[in-house]
C-alpha positions, 0 to 999 in steps of 0.5 A: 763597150763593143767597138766594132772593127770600123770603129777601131780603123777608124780612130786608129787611121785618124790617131796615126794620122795626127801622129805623122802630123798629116793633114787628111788631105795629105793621107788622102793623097799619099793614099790616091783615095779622096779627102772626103772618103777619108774623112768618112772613114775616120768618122766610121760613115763608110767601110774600107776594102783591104785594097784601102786599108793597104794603102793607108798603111803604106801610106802611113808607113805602118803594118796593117796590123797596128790599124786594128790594134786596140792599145791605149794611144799616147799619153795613155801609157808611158811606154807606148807613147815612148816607143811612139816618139822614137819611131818618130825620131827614126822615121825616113832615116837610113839604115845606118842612122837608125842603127847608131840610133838605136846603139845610142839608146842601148848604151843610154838604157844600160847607164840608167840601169847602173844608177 
């Protein structure tokens, strides 16, 4: 079945909504857009202007791009839903943090290899 893109920004903005762990009132604010406009958008009752698409991206602290993707969502796919949980993990970390992060997860996925 055909989803039109107002469908696909609208499940997308409520799924990295949920995933931030925002409430609509808090993406709204963090947006400077009102609650309920929010909510029309996510239910696909009102059509956004890139000008508001941005904002929530930037709010969401996400590409635009990723709100029109059409990936399978967490718990569909075990590799998105991991890679979805270490962007989690390093979200609001420095960048000193995210890369002993990351080297941490390299010398791990190299011992996994070994066995």
């Amino acid at each position: 079945m055909f989803k039109s893109i107002y469908d696909i920004l609208g499940d997308r903005v409520r799924e990295e909504r949920k995933k931030a762990g925002l409430t609509i009132e808090e993406l709204a604010g963090l947006a400077q857009i009102s609650s309920s406009f929010l909510a029309y958008i996510e239910t696909k009752g009102r059509k956004a202007s890139l000008a508001t698409i941005e904002k929530l991206a930037q709010a969401l602290r996400i590409p635009v791009a990723k709100l029109f993707e059409t990936v399978p969502g967490p718990g569909k796919d075990t590799v998105y839903a991991a890679t979805q949980k270490f962007a989690q993990l390093i979200r609001d970390k420095t960048a000193n943090e995210t890369a002993g992060i990351l080297e941490v997860a390299k010398s791990a996925a190299k011992h996994l290899r070994r066995k």
